[in-house]
N, C-alpha and C positions, 0 to 999 in steps of 0.2 A: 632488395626492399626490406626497410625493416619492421620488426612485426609490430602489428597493431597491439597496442596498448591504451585501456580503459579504466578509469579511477573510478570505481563501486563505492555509493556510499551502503554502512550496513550488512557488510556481507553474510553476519554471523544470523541476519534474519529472515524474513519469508520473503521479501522484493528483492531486495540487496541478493540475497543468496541464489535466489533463481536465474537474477541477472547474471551472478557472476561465472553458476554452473554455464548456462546458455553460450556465453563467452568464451570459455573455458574450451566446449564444446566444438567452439569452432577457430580452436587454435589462437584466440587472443590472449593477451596478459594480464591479468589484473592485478591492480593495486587498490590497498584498501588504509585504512586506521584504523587503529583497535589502540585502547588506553592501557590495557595490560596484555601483552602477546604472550602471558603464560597462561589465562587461562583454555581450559578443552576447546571451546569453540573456536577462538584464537587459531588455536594449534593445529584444531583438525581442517579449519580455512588453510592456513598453513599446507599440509598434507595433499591440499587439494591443488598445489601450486600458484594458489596466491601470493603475494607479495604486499608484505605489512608493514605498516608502517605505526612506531608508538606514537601515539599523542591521539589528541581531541581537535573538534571542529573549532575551537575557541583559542586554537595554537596557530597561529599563521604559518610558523616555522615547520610542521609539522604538515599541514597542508600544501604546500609550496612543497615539502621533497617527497610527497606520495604524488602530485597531479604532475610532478618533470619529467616530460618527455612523453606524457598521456597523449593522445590523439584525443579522447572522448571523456564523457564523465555525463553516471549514472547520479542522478541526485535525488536521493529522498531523505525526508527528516520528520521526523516526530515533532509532535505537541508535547508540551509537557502539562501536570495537573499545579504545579507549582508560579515554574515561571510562564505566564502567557504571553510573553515575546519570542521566549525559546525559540521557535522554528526559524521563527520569521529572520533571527539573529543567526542562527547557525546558517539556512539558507542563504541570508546574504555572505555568511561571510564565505560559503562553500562556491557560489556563485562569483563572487570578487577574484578567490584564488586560481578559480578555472578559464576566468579571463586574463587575468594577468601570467598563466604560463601556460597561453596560446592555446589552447582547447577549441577544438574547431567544431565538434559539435556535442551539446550538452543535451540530453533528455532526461526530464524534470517527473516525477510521478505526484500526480495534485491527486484532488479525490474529486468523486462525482458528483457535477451539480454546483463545482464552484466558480463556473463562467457567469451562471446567474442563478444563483441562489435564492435569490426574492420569489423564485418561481417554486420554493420547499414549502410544505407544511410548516403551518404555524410559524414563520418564518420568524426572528428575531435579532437582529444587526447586534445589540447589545448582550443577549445569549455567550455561554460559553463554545457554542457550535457558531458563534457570532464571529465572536476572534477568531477561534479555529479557521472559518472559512478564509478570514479580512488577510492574515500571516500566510497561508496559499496563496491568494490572491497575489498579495505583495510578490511575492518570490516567483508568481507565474508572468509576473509584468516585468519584474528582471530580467529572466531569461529570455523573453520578447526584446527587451529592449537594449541590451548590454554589446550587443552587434557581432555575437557567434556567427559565424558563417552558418551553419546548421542546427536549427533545436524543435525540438519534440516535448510536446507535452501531455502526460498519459494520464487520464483522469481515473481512480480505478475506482472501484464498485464494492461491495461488501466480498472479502476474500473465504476463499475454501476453510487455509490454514484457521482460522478465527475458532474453529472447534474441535481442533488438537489443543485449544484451553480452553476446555467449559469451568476451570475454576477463575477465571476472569472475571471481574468485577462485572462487565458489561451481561453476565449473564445469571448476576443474583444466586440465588439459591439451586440453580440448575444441576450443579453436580451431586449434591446433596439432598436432595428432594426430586430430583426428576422434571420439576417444573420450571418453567421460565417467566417469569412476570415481565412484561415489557407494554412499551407503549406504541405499537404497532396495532396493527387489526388483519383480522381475516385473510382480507381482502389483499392485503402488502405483499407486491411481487417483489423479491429479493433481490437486485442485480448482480448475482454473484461471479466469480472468479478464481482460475486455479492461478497461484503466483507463479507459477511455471509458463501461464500463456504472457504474463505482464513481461517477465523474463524474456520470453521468445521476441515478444515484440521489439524492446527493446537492442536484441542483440541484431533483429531483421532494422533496426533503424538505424544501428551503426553501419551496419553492412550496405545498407541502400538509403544514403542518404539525402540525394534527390526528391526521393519517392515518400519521406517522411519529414522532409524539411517544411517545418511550419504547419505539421499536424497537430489537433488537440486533440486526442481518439477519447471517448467513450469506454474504458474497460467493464465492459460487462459482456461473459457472455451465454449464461442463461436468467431467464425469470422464472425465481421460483417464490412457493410460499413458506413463510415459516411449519403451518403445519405440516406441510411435504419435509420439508428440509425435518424434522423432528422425527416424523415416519419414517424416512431412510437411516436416520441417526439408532433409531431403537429398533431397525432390523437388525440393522448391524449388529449392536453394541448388547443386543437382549434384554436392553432396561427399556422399561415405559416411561418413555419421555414426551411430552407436552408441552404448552404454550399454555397459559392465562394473558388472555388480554386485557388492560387495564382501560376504565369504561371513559369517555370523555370528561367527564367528571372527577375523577379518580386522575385523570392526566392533569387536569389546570391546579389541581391543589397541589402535587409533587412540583410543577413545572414553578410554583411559588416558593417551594421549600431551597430548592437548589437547579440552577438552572444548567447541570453539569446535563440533567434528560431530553435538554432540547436537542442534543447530537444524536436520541434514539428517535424524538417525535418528529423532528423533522425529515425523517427515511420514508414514511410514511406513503410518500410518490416518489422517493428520488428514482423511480426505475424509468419515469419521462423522459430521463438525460441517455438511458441506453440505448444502445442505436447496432443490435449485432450485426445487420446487414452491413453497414460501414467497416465493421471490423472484415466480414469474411472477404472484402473487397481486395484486401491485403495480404490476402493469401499467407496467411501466416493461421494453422494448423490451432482448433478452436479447440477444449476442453469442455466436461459437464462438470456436474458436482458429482452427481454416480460413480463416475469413472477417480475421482479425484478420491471417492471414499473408498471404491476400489485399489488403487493404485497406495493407498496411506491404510488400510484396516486393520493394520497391526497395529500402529499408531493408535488409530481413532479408538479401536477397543483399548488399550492402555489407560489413555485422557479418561474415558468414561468409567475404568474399573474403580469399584469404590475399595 
């Protein structure tokens, strides 16, 4: 029998990467692309016995001799702040090429919340969380409908990883001041995620594909809150760190300025789409964020050293 092989999109990242160790783990192959295979992450994917492939999503030729011979394929793609079709285009075209060289089953990582969205805070179709969602969407109705024998779709949750970079735009002055300004409240249970469980799953739905065909799982799996999530960060890390939250008020005039903040306002409830009982049904091995700050706190203290 020959051995199973999987096409990773992303390996050099926090989903991709997890997916491809989890795989790795359990004696599959992976293949990936990467645009330049000299640099470190490249190499050290490399190291790990990846198999790379140069070129981009926007290469057919290039797509076509990484997914030959794949049994599966791992697909995730970014938004971009430039082009707002980006995802939508490289997901089709990552999704065309997985059909066309036989790919028997594909699992897709969307985000939470975007089965029904209308159901977010302050919802907005026209919003740049607008598109974002409409390009998921698109490419989750692909992989439904393209006629894979097997697919999976993983909705994930706000990830662990997100704060091995507090100098991230999405977290303003955070690293620099200690504080966070956002537009969340109090109250906002976080739906978090270590990308090592997103990983797991996926590698448990190549493996048991019956058992994952024509899932849409919920990735989340604890609810926390910002101020929790900031109190653990500055045990850890020894800095006083906090949350200002921005008052209703303070939210409608930014949300006028640039409507890049309706991807933070509308988080606001998305923890109604988590559903952890679902997941533990799956017997696939749950994480905290404790344990995740645990297992990374050389890391996480590095991020936060100023």
């Amino acid at each position: 029998m020959s051995q199973f092989k999987v096409f990773v999109c992303g390996v050099t990242g926090n989903q991709g990467g997890a997916a491809a160790d989890a795989l790795l783990s359990r004696g599959a192959t992976v293949h990936t692309l990467s645009r330049d295979l000299s640099t470190a992450k490249s190499q050290a994917a490399a190291t790990k016995g990846i198999k790379l492939f140069q070129g981009g999503y926007d290469n057919p030729e290039s797509l076509a001799a990484a997914l030959d011979h794949c049994d599966a394929a791992f697909v995730i793609v970014s938004p971009s702040f430039t082009d707002h079709k980006a995802e939508l285009k490289q997901g089709s075209a990552i999704i065309a090429a997985a059909k066309a060289a036989g790919i028997r089953h594909i699992v897709y990582t969307s985000g939470l919340g975007c089965n029904e969205p209308e159901k977010l805070y302050h919802w907005d179709s026209n919003s740049y969380m607008g598109n974002m969602v409409a390009n998921k969407q698109a490419n989750e109705h692909q992989v439904r409908s393209s006629g894979f024998p097997y697919w999976t779709i993983l909705r994930t949750g706000h990830l662990d990883s997100n704060y091995l970079s507090p100098q991230s735009p999405q977290f303003g002055d955070l690293y620099e001041t200690g504080e966070w300004s956002n537009m969340l409240t109090k109250d906002t249970k976080m739906p978090v995620i270590d990308p090592a469980t997103i990983g797991a799953f996926a590698a448990a739905a190549f493996y048991n594909p019956d058992r994952f065909h024509q899932q849409e799982l919920p990735m989340a799996e604890e609810l926390i809150t910002l101020d929790e999530i900031m109190a653990k960060l500055s045990h850890l890390t020894g800095r006083q760190l906090r949350v200002n939250y921005y008052t209703d008020e303070e939210v409608e005039t930014l949300l006028k300025v640039n409507t890049f903040f309706s991807a933070q306002v509308t988080m606001r409830n998305v923890s109604i789409f988590a559903n952890i009982e679902q997941l533990k049904s799956f017997n696939v091995p749950l994480s905290s964020f404790d344990a995740y700050l645990e297992k990374n706190q050389d890391t996480v203290k590095e991020a936060f050293k100023l």
